[in-house]
N, C-alpha and C positions, 0 to 999 in steps of 0.2 A: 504493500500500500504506500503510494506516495501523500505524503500531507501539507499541500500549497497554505502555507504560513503566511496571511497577506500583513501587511502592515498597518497605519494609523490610516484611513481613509478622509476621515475631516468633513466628509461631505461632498467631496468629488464625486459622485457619482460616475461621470464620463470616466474620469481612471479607474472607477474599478469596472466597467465595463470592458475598457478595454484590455486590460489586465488579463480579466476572465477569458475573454476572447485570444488575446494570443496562447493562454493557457490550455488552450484546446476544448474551453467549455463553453456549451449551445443552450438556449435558451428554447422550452418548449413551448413556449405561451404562458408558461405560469413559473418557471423559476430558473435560472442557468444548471442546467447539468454538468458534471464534472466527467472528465473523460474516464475510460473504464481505469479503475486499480486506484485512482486520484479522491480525495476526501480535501475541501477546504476549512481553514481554520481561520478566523477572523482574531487580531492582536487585540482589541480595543481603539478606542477614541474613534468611532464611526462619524460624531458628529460633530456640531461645532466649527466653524470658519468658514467652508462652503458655501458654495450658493444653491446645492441640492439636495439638503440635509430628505427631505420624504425619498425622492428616489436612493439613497444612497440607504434606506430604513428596512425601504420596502425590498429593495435587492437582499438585503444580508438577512432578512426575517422570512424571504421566501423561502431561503436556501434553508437557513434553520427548518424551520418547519418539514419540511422535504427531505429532512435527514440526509443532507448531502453535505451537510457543513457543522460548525462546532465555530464556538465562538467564547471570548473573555472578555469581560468588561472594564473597559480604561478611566483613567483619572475622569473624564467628560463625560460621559453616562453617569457617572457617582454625581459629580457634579449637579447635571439637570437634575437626579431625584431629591440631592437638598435643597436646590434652590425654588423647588416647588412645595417642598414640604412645612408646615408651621411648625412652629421650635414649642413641644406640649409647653415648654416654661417659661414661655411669654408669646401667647396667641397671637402678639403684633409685630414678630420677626419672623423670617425662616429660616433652617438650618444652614443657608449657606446664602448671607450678606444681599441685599439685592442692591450693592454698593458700585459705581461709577464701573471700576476693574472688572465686577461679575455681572454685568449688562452687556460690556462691550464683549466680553469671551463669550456668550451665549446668545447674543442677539439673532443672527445668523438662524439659527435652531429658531426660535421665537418668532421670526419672521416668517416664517414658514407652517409653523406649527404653534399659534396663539397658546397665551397662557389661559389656562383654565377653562380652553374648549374644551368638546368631547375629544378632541382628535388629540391633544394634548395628554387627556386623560390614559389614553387607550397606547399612546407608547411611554409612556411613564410606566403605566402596569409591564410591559413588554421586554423595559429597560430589566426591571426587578428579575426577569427569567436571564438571565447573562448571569453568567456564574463569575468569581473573581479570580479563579484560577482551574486548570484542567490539569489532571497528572495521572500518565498513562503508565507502561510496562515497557515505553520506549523513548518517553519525556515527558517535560515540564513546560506548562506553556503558563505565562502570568501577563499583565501589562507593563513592570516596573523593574517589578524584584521578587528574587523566589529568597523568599524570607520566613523558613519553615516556622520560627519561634513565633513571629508576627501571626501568621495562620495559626496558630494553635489560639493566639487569645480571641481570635476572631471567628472560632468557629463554632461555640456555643451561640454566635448571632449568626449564624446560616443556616439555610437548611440542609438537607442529606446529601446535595449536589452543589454546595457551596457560594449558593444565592443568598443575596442580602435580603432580611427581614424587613419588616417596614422598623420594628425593634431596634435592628442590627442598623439600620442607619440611623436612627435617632443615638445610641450609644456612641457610633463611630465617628457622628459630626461635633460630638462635644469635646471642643480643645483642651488640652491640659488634663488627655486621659490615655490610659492603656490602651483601651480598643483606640483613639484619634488617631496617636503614633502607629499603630501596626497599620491600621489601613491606609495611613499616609507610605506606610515601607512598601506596601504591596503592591499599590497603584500609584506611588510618585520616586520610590527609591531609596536613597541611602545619603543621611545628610549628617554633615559633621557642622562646628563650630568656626566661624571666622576668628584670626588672631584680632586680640582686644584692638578695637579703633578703627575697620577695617570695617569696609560697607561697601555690598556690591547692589546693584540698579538692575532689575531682570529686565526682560522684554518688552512687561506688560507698563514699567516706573515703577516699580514696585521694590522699595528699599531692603536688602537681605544682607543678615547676617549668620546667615548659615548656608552654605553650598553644595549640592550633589557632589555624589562621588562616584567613582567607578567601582562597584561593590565587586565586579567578575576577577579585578585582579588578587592575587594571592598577598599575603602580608600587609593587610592593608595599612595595619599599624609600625611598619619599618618602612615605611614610605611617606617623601613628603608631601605636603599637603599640595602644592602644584602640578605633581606628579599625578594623584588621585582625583583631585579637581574636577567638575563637568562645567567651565564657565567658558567662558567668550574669553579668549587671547591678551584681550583689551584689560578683563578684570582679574583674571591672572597674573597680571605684572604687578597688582596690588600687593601680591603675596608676599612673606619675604624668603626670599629663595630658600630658606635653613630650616624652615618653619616646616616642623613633621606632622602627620595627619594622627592623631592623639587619639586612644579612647574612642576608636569607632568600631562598635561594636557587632559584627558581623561577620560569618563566613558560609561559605555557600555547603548545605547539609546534603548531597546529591550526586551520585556519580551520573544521573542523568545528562543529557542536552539537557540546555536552559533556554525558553525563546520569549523576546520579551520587544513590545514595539516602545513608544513614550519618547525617544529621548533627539527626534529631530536632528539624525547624523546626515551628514553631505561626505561625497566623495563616491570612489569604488567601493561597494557593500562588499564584505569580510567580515569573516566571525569578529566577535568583540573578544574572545579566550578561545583555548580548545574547547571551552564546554558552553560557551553562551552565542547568541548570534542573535539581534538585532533587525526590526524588516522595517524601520521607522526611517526613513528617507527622505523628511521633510514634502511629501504630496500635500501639503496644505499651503506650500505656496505655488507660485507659476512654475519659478525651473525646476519643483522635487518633483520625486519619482515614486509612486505608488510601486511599491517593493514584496516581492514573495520568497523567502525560501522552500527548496523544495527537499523535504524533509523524507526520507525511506527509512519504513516503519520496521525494516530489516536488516539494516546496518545505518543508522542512526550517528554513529560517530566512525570515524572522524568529522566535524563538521568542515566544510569548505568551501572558498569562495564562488566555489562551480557551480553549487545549486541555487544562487540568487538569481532572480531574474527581476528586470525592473520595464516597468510601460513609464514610456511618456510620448504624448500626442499619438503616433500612429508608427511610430517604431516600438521594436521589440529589440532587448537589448539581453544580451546574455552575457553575464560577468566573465571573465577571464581561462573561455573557451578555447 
């Protein structure tokens, strides 16, 4: 069995059209078929930035449904269902800010898909069935980070297949909690501390002083903190070169593969480790690439840069053939 691992989608519908299509998968009037021995695996973050958030819904809910696909739910799905939900402990907030930052990230969605239609209502419920992680006898699929310890406090708020309760997100949106942290590990990653006085500006202007890290490398803690970093070149030179990545707590539990989208890489796709590999490609802007690894559910590892394949416009591009 091959397992086409797609990346963050964002709402492009047209790339993952196309995608599918050089993939060798046909559309029978009601949902893209996967070629014979092939199974898709959807990474998370379907929605959000796009301008085709319904078609790009109704694509990946067909396929579910049709049991041709399998899918995990990204930081953006979590997202929409707190920023619809009311916070039981003050009726006049929701769980997640409806502040300047979380308008502009979700508008896109909202434009498309009003808040508090019906239509609205019915993929909110839809969101809830996307489980937050998949782990098979041949991998580990997540959107962030396979963060076994994190999963373990979060799975007294799932159900038997690893989907958020309505419970399980009211727990895991309250900051300054166990369950906040691990779900933030699962669906955002692995963050250390900035050296005192040191402040980096994300994408969105949003002031941080804690930074991603690259959790797939080994010794994370004999490594320095520029070294482990996930920031922009720019906010990296803040650093100061001696400055070691301290007290970061994590290592990878799994002799599995690890497949994980979220983190907005540019270049030639290549595993991120021997054991992790990344189909996040930046397709949410014009020049990314909606990205697939093509994973065999029968030698599994080694991973390598052969079996990515990336669509953009009407080419097909095969990495390092």
């Amino acid at each position: 069995m091959i397992i086409d691992i797609i990346g963050d989608i964002h709402g492009y519908a047209d790339k993952l059209v196309g995608l599918l299509n050089q993939l060798g998968y046909e559309h029978n009037g009601q949902h893209f078929v996967p070629p014979a021995g092939h199974r898709a695996l959807f990474i998370g973050d379907l929605i959000d930035r796009g301008s085709q958030q319904l078609a790009t819904l109704e694509i990946v809910f067909a396929m579910l449904d049709a049991d041709v696909a399998d899918a995990v739910m990204g930081n953006h799905e979590y997202n929409a269902l707190a920023y619809a939900t009311l916070d039981p402990e003050d009726s006049s907030q929701y769980l997640r800010s409806h502040n300047a930052v979380h308008k502009r990230q979700h508008e896109a969605f909202l434009a498309e898909i009003p808040f508090g239609s019906e239509q609205h209502e019915y993929w909110l419920q839809r969101l809830y069935e996307i489980p937050l992680w998949i782990e098979t006898d041949y991998a580990c699929f997540v959107h962030a980070c396979w963060d076994v310890d994190s999963m373990a406090v979060l799975e007294p708020l799932l159900t038997d297949n690893n989907c958020l309760t309505s419970e399980g997100l009211i727990a895991t949106a309250k900051e300054d909690t166990i369950a906040f942290d691990a779900l933030e590990r699962v669906l955002k990653g692995v963050e250390t501390g900035l050296p005192d006085g040191i402040v980096m500006v994300d994408k969105e202007g949003t002031e941080r002083r804690r930074v991603r890290v690259r959790w797939w490398l080994d010794a994370l803690n004999q490594r320095t903190l520029r070294e482990v970093a996930r920031a922009p070149s720019s906010a990296l030179a803040q650093i100061p070169p001696d400055a070691l990545a301290e007290n970061i707590d994590f290592a990878i539990q799994t002799h599995k593969p690890v497949f994980v989208g979220h983190y907005w890489l540019t270049g030639t796709p290549e595993p991120l480790s021997p054991q992790v590999a990344c189909t996040d490609y930046s397709a949410a802007v014009d020049s990314g690439y909606l990205t697939c690894y093509q994973l065999d559910t029968e030698q599994p590892l080694p991973l390598t840069a052969s079996r990515f394949v990336q669509h953009y416009h009407d080419k097909r591009i095969e990495i390092n053939q």
